[in-house]
C-alpha positions as CSV (number, residue, x, y, z in Angstrom):
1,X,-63.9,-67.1,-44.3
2,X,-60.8,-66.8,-46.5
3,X,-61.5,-63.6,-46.7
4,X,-61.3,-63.0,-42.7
5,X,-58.5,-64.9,-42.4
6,X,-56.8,-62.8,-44.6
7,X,-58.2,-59.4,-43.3
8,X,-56.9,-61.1,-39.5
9,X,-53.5,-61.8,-41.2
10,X,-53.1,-58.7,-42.9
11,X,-54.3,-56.9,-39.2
12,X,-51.5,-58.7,-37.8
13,X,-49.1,-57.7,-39.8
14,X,-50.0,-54.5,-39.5
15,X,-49.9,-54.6,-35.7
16,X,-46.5,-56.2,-36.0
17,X,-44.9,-53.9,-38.2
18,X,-46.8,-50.9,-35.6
19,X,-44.9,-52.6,-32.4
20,X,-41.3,-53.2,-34.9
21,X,-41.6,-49.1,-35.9
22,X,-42.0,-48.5,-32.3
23,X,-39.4,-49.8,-30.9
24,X,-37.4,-48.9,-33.6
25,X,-38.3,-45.6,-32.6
26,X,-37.9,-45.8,-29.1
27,X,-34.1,-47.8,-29.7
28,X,-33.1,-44.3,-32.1
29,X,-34.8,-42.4,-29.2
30,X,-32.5,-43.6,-26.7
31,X,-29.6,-43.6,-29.0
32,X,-29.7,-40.1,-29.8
33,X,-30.6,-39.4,-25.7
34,X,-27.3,-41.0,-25.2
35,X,-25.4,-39.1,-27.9
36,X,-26.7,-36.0,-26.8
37,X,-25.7,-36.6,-23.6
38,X,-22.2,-37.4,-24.8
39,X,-22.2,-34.2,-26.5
40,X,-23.1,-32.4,-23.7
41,X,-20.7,-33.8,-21.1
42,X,-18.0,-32.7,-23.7
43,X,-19.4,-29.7,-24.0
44,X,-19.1,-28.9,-20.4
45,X,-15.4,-30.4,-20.3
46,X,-14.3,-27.9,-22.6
47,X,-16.3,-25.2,-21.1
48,X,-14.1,-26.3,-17.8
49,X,-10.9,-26.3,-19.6
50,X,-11.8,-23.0,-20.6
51,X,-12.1,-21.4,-17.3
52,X,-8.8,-23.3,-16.4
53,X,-7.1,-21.5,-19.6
54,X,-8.7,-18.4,-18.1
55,X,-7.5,-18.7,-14.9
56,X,-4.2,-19.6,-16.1
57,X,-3.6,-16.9,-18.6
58,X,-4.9,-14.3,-15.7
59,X,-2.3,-15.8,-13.4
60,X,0.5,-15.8,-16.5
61,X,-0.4,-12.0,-17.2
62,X,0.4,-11.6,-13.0
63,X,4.0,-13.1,-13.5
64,X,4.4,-10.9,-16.6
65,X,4.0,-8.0,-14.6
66,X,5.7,-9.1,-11.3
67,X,9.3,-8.4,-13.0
68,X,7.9,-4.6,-14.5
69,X,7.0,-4.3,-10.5
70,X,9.9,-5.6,-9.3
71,X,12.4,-3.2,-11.4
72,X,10.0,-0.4,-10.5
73,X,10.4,-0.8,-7.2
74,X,13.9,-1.0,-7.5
75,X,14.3,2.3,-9.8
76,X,12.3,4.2,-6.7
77,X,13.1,2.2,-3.4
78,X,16.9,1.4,-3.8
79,X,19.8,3.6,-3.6
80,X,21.4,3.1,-7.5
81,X,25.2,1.5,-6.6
82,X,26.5,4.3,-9.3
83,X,24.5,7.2,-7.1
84,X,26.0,6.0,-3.5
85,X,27.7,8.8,-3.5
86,X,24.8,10.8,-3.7
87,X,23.1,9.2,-1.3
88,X,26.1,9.7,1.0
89,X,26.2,13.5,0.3
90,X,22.1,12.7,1.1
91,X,22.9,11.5,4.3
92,X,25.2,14.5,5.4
93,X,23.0,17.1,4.3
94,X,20.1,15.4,6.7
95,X,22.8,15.9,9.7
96,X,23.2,19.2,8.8
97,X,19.5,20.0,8.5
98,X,18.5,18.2,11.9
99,X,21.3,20.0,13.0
100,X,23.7,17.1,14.2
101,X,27.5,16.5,14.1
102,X,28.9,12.9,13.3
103,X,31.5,11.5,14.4
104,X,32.9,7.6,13.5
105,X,31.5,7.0,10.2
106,X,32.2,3.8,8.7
107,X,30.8,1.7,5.8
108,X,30.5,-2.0,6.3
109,X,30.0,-4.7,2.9
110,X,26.8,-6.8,4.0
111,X,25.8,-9.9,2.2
112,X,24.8,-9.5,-1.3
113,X,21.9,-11.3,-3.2
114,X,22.2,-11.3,-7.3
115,X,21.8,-7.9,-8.3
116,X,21.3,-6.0,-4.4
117,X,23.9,-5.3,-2.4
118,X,23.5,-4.0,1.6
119,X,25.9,-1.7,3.0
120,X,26.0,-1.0,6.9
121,X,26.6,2.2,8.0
122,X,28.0,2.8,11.9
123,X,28.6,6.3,12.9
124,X,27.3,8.3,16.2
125,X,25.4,11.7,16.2
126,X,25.0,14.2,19.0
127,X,22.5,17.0,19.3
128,X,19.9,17.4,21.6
129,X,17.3,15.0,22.0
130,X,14.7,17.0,19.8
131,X,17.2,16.7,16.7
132,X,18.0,13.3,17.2
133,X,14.3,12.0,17.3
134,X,13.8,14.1,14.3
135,X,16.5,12.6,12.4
136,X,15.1,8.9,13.5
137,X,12.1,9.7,12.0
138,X,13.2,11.5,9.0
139,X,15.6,8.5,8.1
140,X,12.0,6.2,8.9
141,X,9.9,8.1,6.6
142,X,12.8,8.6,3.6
143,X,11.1,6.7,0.0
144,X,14.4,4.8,-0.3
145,X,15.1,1.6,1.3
146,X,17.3,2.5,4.2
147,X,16.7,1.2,7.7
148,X,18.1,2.0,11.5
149,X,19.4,-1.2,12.9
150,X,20.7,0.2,16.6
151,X,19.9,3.6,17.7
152,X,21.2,3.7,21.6
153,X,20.8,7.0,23.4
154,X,23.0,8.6,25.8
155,X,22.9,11.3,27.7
156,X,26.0,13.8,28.1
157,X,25.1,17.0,29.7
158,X,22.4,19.2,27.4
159,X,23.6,17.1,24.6
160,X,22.7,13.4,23.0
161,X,24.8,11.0,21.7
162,X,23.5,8.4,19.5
163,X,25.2,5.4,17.5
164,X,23.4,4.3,15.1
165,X,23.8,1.3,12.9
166,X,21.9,2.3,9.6
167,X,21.2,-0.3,7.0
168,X,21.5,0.7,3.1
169,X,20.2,-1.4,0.3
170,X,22.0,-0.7,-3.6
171,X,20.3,-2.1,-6.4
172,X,23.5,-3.2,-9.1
């Protein structure tokens, strides 16, 4: 009987050291579950931050290139202050292609930003009608950044006379 009780004892043990490996094993089961899952979840958060950096360095590249835009369209859209002159002598020789003859020509100092400076010009054309509304619409379609403010219209015999009010824009 000793011998049973021993065999029971020792089948016991056995049994008890089976259900202490087990839950050991299930305890470093859940453990590593958990630091996986910690892992993982910093995993994604630097996956995140990396589409943020992306996003950011695509927006920061867009900046970069806002000031190469922005003196481009300066070079090619505004009259340079040093060519006014130029532009002035532009300006006549588009009278004298639309066939028109000005009269009252005056420059007017408009308000200034940092480096742009606007300078009205008043003055009044006549011609015939045909000339003028080519003029308008040679001055509408010109690359540089020059604009008719007033253009008013009257009639005086075959003839038109227009004053005009024409906006200029000099980049300093």
């Amino acid at each position: 009987m000793k011998k049973i009780r021993w065999i029971t004892w020792g089948l016991l043990a056995c049994a008890a050291l089976s259900a202490a490996a087990f839950l050991t094993s299930l305890v470093f089961t859940s453990l590593t579950n958990a630091a996986e899952k910690k892992r993982l979840s910093q995993l994604q958060e630097l996956n995140h931050r990396e589409e943020e950096f992306a996003t950011l360095q695509a927006s920061y590249q867009e900046w970069r290139q806002v000031e190469t835009v922005l003196s481009q369209f300066k070079r090619e859209r505004l009259v340079a202050d040093r060519d006014f002159s130029t532009f002035r002598n532009g300006l006549n020789a588009l009278f004298v292609r639309n066939q028109l003859q000005a009269s009252g020509i005056n420059f007017l100092p408009g308000r200034a930003s940092v480096d742009i400076k606007k300078i009205i010009i008043n003055f009044v054309l006549s011609g015939t009608y045909a000339n003028l509304k080519k003029f308008i619409y040679d001055v509408e379609n010109h690359p540089q950044l020059f604009f008719l403010k007033k253009a008013q219209l009257n009639q005086a015999g075959p003839q038109v006379k227009g004053s005009f009010s024409l906006e200029v824009y000099l980049g300093l």
